[in-house]
C-alpha positions in Angstrom: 63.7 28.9 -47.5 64.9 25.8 -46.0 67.5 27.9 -43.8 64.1 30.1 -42.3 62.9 26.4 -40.9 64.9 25.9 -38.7 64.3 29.4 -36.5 60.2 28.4 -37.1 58.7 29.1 -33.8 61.9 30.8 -32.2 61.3 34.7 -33.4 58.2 36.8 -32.5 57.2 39.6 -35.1 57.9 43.0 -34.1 54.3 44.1 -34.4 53.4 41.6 -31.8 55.7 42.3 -29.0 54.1 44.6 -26.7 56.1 47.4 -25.8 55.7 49.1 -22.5 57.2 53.0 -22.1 59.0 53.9 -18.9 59.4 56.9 -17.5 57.2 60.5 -16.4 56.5 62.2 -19.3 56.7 66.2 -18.5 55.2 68.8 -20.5 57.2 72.1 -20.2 55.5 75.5 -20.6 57.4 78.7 -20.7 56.5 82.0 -21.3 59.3 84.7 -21.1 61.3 84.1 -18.3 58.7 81.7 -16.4 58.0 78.1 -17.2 56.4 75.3 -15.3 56.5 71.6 -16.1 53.5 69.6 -15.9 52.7 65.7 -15.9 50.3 64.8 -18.7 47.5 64.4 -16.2 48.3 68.3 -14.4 48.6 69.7 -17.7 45.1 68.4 -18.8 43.5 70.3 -16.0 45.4 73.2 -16.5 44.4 73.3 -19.9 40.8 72.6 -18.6 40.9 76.2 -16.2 42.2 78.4 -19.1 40.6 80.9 -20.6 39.7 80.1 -24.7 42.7 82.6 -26.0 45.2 80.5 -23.2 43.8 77.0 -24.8 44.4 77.8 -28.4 48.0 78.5 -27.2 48.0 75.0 -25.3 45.9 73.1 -27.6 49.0 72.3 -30.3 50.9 70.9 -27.2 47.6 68.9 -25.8 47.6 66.9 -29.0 50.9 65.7 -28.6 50.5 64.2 -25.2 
């Protein structure tokens, strides 16, 4: 354990760095030949303005966001 000493104080745990994602995340819908893609905050509202048989279509995706 000796050799672990001398990096004491120089490494940070994994589970403490804070990691930061980058980037737009898109939601893609498609039914048939149409599709639409959505930011997570569009997509929300959309799923907000359907109808109940439309959300439990959208409601596996929702969770994922």
């Amino acid at each position: 354990m000796e050799e672990g000493k001398k990096h004491e104080g120089k490494t940070l745990p994994v589970g403490a760095k804070k990691y930061v994602e980058e980037g737009l995340k898109l939601v893609i819908v498609y039914a048939g030949q149409y599709f639409g893609t959505f930011g997570s905050q569009k997509f929300i509202l959309l799923y907000m303005s359907c109808g109940a048989e439309v959300k439990q279509h959208l409601y596996p995706i929702l969770n994922k966001i």
